[in-house]
N, C-alpha and C positions, 0 to 999 in steps of 0.2 A: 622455786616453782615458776617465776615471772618469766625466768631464761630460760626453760624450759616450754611454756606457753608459745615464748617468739619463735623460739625455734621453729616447735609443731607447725604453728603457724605460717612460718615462712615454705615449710616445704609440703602444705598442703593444695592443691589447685582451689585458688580462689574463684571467685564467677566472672566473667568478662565476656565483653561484644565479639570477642573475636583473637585472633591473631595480636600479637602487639609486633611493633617495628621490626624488632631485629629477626624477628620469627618470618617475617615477610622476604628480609634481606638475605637471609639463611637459605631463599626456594631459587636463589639468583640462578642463573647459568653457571655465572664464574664459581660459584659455590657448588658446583654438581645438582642443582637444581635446574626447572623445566621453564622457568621463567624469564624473562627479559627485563630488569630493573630498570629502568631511564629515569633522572632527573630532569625534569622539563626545563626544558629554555628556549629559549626566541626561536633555537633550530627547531626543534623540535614539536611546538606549537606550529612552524610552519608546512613542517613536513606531515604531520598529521593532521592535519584539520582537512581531511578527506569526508565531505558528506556522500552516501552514493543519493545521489537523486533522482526522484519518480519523471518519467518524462516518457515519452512515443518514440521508438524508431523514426529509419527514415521509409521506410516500407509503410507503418503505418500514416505517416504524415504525406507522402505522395502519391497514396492511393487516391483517384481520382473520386468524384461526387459520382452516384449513382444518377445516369439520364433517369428525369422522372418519367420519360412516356416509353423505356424500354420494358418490351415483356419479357417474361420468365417462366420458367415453369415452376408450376404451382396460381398462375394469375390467371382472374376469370374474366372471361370475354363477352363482350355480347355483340352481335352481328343483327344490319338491317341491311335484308337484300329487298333491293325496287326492280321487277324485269317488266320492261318496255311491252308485253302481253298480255291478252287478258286472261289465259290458264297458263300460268308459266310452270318452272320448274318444279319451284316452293311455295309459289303463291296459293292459296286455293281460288277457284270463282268468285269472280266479283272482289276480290284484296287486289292490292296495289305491291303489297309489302309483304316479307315475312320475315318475322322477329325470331333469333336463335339468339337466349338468352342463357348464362351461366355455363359458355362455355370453358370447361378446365383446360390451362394448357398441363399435357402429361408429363412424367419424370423425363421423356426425350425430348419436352421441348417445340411438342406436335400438338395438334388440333385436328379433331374431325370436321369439315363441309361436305355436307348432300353434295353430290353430283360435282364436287372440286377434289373429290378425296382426301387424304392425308397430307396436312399442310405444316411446314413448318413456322411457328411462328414464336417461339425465343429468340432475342436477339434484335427483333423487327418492333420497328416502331408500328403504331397502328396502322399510318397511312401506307407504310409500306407493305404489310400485312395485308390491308384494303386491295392494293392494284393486282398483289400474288391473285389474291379469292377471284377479282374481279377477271382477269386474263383467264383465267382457268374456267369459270361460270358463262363468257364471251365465247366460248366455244359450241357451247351446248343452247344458250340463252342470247337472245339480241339484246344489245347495248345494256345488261344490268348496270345496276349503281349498288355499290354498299358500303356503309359504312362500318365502322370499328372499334368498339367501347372498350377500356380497361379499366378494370377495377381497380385504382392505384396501389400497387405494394403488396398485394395479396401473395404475391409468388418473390420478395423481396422485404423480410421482414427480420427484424431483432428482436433479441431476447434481453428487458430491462427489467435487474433484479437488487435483491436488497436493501437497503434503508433507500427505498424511495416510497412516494405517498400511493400510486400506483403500478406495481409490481403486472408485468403482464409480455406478449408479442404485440409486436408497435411495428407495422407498415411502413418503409420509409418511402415516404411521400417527397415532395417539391418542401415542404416548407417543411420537411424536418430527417432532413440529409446530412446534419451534421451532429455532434456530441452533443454539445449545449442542448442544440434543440430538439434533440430526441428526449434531453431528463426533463425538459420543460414540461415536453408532450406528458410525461410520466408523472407527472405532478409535485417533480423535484423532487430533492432529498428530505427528507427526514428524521437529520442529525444537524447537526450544528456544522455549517461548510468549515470552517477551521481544520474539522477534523477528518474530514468525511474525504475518502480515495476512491476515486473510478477508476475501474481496472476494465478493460476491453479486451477479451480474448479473440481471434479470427484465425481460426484455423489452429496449425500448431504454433499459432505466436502470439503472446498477451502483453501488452505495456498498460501501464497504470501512471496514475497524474493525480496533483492534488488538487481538489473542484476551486479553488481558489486561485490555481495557477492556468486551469481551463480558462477561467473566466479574464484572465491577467493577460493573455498573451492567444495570440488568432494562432499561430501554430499547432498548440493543442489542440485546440477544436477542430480534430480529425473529420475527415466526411465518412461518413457509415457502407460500411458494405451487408450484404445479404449473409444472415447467418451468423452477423457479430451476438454477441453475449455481455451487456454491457453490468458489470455489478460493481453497486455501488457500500463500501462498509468503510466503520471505522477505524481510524488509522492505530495499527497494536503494538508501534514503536513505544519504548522505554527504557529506562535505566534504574538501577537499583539498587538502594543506600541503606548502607549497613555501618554499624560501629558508633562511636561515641557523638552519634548527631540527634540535632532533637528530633527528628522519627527515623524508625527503619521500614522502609515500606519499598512497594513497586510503584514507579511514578510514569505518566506518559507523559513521553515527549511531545506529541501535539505536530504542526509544518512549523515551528519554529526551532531557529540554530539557538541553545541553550548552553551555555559557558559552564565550567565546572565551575566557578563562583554561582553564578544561578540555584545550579542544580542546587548546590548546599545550603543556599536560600530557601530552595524550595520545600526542603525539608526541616526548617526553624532552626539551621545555622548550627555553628559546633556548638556543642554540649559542653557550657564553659566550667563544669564541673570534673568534665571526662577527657575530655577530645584530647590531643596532642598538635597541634595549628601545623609542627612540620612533619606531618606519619598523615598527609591527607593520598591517599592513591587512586589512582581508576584504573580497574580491572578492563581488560579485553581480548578475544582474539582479534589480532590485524592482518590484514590480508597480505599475501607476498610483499608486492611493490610497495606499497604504505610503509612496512616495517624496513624494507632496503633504505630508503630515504632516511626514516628515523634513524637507523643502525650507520649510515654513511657505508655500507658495504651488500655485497647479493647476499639473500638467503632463500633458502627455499619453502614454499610451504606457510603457511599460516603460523605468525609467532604468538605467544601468549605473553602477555607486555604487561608488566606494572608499571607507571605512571607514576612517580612520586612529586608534589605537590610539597614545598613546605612556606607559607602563607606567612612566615616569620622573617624570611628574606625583605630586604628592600625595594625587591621587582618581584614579590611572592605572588601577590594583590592582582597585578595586572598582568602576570603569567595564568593564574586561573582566570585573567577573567576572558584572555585569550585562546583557551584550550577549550574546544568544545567535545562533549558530549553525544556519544553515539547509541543508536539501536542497542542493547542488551551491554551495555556498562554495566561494571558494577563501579559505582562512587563507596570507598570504606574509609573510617577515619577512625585510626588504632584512638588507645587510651593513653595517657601522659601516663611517666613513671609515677609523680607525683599520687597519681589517682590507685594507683596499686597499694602504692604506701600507706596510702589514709586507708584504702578497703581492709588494709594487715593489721593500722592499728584499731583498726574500727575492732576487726576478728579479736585481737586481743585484750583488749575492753570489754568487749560483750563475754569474751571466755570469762575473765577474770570477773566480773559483775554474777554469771551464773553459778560463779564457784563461790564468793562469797554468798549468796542467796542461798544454796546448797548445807553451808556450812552454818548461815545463820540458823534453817530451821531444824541441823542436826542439834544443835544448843538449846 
């Protein structure tokens, strides 16, 4: 009956984290499988260790600062005309002055003046704006004077969104024309900067940075143009460990480069009850080039790559601890044969423990 038990035993599906080794090795290419097996080594960590990184074109880095005293359409105006007469054009009897206040410039870019007509005024600084009004008013009026107010940014404004303290359109003014100082204007973030990614969209092109490398390097701190979308969230990089480790969870990567040793750290390390130290792999798609490099030859197209890791080598330790960790890993560490064994006799122990119990209380 015992030989019999093993038996059953042996050819029943036990419980397990997963896949074990050779089931992995079985999905190879060389084996008619869709997978890419690599054994890590010095190549191979060097050819992979591809982070892509958050960072600005060069479009958006040499776009120039917006002039703070240019108008725009959409910015409001206000006008002081003084005409040298005592019933002028605009004046009434007995004024000196007449105030046109809350002028809009319109979607073309135009402004109404009494008696100046239709005047262009986007593009034009105030003062220039000033002599257009005044030459045209000189015709009609002796020696006027006027001057030329802007509302700053009204017609030159961003949109600052997401974990920041005040969410809202922000004017870009003189003193906050550039990244930085528009989240400042905004009352900064509202996550922990480690983690926290501004993404700036302008038009049909968006680059994102991490607020920590904003803050590190004057490159980043793009100057703003009218219309940008600046949102700010937290970073939703990760990796994801499965198998004989002390947890199985989804973990974030955080702006920091994290080593397959790490990662395995970060998860309370092999499960020295389970784990297998040489069956540790990391799951990925890799992109074209990345996998040419690894493979020493062209391939086309996104490869599906396992990683193998075995930690029991001599240079195992400092192989992982040179292999980093990308967006959507999976980190998996099969089980030891050993650990199947003990699950078998455990099964057949406990069979045999039920059978006797069984038999006792048939007696």
């Amino acid at each position: 009956m015992l030989a019999s038990l093993i038996f059953l035993t042996a050819c029943a599906a036990l419980p397990r984290s997963g896949p074990n080794k050779p089931e992995i090795y079985d999905g190879a290419v060389e084996r008619g499988g869709d997978a890419q097996v690599i054994f890590v080594n010095d190549h191979v960590t060097r050819a992979s260790n591809f982070t892509p990184a958050y960072g600005f074109s060069n479009s958006f880095r040499n776009a120039s600062a917006v002039g703070a005293d240019e108008i725009r359409a959409g910015d409001v105006l206000g006008l002081s005309i003084w005409e040298n007469v005592d019933d002028g054009l605009l004046t009434s009897l007995g004024a000196s002055s007449s105030q046109l206040q809350q002028i809009q410039v319109d979607s073309g870019g135009y402004i109404f003046v009494p008696y100046a007509g239709r005047v262009r005024a986007a593009g034009s600084t105030p003062d220039q704006l000033r002599q257009v009004i005044t030459t045209r008013l000189s015709e009609q009026t002796p020696d006027p004077q006027v001057t030329v107010t802007r509302v700053a940014g009204d017609g030159a404004t961003v949109s600052v969104l997401g974990k920041v303290v005040g969410q809202g359109v922000y004017p870009i003014e003189r003193p906050t024309r550039s990244l930085s100082a528009m989240l400042a204007k905004a009352g900064g973030v509202a996550i922990e900067p480690e983690i926290a990614v501004v993404t700036v969209k302008r038009g049909n092109s968006t680059g994102k940075v991490w607020l920590t490398d904003l803050y590190a390097g004057a490159s980043n701190d793009i100057a703003l143009r009218p219309g940008d979308i600046i949102l700010v969230e937290e970073d939703q990089r990760s990796f994801t460990a499965l198998g004989a480790l002390g947890g199985q969870t989804r973990v974030p990567l955080g702006n920091e480069m994290i080593s397959a040793i790490e990662a395995i750290a970060m998860v309370g390390g092999l499960n020295s009850n389970l784990a297998d130290p040489t069956g540790v792999f990391v799951l990925r798609d890799e992109p074209e080039a990345v996998a040419s490099k690894v493979l020493g030859k062209p391939v086309y197209g996104s490869q599906r790559m396992a990683y193998v890791l075995d930690l029991t080598r001599p240079n195992g330790l400092f192989l992982a601890r040179d292999f980093y960790i990308r967006d959507g890993d999976t980190v998996y560490v099969t089980e030891a044969p050993m650990a199947q064994w003990r699950k078998r006799i455990g099964a057949v122990v406990g069979t045999i423990g039920s059978v006797n119990s069984v038999q006792n209380l048939a007696n």
